[in-house]
VOGU-3710 file (C-alpha; in Angstrom, 3 decimals, decimal comma):
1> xxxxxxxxxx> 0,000/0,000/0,000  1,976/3,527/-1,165  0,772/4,901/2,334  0,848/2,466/4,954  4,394/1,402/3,950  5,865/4,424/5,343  8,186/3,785/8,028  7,629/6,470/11,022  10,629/5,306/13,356  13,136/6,105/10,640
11> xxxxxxxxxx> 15,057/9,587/11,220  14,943/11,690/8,430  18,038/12,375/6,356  18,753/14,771/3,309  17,896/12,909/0,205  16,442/13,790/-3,560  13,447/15,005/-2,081  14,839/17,111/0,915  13,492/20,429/-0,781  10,270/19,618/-0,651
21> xxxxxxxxxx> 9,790/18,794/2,841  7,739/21,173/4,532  5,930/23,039/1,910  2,786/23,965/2,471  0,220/22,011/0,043  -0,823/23,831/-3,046  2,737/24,908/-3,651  3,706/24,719/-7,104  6,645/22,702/-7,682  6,717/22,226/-11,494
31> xxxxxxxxxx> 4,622/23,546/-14,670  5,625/22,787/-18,270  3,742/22,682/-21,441  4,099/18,595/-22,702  3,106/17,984/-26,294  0,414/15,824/-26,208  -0,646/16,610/-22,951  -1,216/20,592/-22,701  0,071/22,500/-19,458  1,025/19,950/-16,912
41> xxxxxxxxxx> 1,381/21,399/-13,147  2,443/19,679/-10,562  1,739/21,052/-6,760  2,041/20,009/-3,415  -1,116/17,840/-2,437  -3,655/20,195/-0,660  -5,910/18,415/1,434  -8,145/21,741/1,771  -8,491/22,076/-1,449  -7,792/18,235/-2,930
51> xxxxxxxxxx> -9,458/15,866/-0,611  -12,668/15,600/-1,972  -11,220/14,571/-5,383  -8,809/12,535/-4,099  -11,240/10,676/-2,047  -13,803/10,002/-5,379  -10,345/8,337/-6,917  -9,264/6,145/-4,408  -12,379/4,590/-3,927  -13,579/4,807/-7,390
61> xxxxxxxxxx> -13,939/1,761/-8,886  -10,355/-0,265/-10,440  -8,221/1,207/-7,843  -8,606/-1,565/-4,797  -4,613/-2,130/-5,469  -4,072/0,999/-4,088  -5,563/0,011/-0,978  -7,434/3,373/0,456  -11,043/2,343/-0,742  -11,744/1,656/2,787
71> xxxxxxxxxx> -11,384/4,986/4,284  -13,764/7,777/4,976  -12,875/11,063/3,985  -11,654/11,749/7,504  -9,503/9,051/7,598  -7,832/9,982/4,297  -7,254/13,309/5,116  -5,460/11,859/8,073  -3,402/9,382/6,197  -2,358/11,881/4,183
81> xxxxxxxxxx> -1,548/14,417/7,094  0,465/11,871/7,776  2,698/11,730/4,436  2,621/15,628/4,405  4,300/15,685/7,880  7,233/13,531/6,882  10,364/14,884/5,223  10,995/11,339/2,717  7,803/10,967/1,339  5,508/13,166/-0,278
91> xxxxxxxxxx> 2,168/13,588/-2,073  1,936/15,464/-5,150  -1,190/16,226/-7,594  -1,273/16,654/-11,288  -3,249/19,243/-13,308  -3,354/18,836/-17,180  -5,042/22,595/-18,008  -6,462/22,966/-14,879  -7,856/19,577/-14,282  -6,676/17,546/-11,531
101> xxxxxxxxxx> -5,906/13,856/-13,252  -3,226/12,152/-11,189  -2,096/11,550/-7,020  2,087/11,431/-7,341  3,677/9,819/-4,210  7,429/10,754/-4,397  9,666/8,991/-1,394  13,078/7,912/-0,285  13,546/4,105/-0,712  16,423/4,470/1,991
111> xxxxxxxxxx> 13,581/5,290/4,460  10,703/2,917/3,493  10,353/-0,797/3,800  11,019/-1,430/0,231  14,678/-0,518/1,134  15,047/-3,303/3,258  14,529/-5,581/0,340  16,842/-4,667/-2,740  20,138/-2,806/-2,740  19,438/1,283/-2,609
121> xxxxxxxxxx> 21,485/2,486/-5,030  22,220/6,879/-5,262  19,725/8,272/-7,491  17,173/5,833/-6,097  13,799/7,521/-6,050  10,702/5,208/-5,020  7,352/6,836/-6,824  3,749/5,758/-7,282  1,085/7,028/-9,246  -2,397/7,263/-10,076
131> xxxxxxxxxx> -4,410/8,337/-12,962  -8,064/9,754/-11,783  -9,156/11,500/-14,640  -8,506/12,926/-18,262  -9,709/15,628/-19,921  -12,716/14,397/-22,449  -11,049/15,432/-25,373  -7,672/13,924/-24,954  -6,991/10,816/-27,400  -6,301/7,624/-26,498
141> xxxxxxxxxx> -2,615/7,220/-25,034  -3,106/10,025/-22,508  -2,642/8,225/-19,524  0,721/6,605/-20,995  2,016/9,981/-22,059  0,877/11,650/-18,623  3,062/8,496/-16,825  6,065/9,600/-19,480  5,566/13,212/-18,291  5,399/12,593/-14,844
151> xxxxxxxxxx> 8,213/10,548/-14,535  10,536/13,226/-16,172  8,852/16,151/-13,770  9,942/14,087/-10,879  13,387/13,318/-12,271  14,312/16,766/-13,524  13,352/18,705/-10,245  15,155/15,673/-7,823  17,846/14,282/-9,752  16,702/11,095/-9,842
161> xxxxxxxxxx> 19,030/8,962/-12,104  16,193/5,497/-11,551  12,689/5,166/-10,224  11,661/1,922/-8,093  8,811/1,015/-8,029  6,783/-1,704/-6,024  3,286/-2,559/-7,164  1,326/-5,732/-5,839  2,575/-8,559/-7,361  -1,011/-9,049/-8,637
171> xxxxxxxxxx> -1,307/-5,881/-10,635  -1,012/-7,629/-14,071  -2,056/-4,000/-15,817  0,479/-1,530/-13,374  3,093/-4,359/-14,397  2,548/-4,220/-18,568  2,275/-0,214/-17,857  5,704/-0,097/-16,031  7,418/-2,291/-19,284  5,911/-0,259/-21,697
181> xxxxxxxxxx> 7,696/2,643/-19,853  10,789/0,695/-19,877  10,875/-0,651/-16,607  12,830/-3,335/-15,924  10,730/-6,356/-14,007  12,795/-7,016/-10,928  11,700/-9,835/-8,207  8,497/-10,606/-6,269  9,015/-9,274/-2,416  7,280/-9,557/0,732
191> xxxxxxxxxx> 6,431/-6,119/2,096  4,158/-4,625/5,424  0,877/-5,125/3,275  1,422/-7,117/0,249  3,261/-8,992/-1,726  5,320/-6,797/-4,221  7,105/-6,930/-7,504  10,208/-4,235/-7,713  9,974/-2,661/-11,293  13,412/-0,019/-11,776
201> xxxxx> 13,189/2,336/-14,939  17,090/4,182/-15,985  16,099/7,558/-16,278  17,368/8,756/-19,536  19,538/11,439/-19,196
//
């Protein structure tokens, strides 16, 4: 589960994220215009402002792998006070033109479980994400090309030089996705909540 992985014993350390920690949600922390897409912006995760729509995602139907379907609205605005209150992991949202489409969970393997099974390497950057919505007149493709854009937002403004990922080992559809990024298929693990498969996609440089 991307939230309930989170270690909260771990001291925090400087890492790829370390700039981000402690801004206030809503704060914009990337816009560019992606061909294909339109203007993507990518902001700080304001639970004012976002929890409502976050809430109709996560329990929408097709997203029980992400594991919040469960929770009230109260309860996800506390998970996620949670995640804002920690300095390795952090939850981002995705506007294409204006329109929220996408949750972006950004964190330090080094300081979640998944680092106690595979070998952090520097440049290591752990990230989940998920696709809400997209704008009615988009084509088809838009939710690859939005995963393509994401992935370099997050890389260009940490440095990433690989992204890990982790999804249930069940996800048959998040697994094709992450090869037709490029990902590389790495081994089944046993984590807190589930049983995982690592995925690692080279950025390209």
């Amino acid at each position: 589960m991307p939230v309930a992985d989170v270690r909260s014993g771990v001291p925090a350390a400087r890492g790829l994220t370390a700039a981000w920690a402690g801004l206030r949600g809503g704060t914009v922390l990337d816009e560019r215009t992606v061909d294909g897409l339109g203007v993507l912006t990518t902001s700080v995760l304001d639970l004012d402002a976002d929890l409502a729509t976050l809430h109709a995602w996560v329990t929408a139907r097709g997203t029980g792998f992400w594991g919040l379907g469960h929770l009230t609205a109260d309860e996800l605005r506390e998970t996620y006070a949670f995640v804002a209150s920690l300095d390795h992991h952090h939850a981002l949202l995705a506007r294409v033109d204006g329109l929220p489409v996408a949750l972006v969970q950004a964190y330090e393997p080094a300081h979640d479980p998944v680092g106690d099974v595979y070998d952090v390497a520097p440049g290591d950057l752990g990230m989940h994400v998920l696709v809400g919505a997209r704008p009615p007149d988009r084509a088809r493709g838009f939710s690859q090309r939005l995963m393509v854009a994401l992935l370099r937002v997050v890389a260009d403004r940490t440095g990433a030089t690989r992204v890990v990922g982790e999804p249930d080992a069940g996800n048959a559809a998040m697994l094709r996705r992450a090869e037709l990024l490029g990902a590389v298929l790495g081994p089944e693990v046993d984590l807190p909540t589930k049983r995982a498969r690592l995925t690692f996609l080279d950025v390209p440089a």
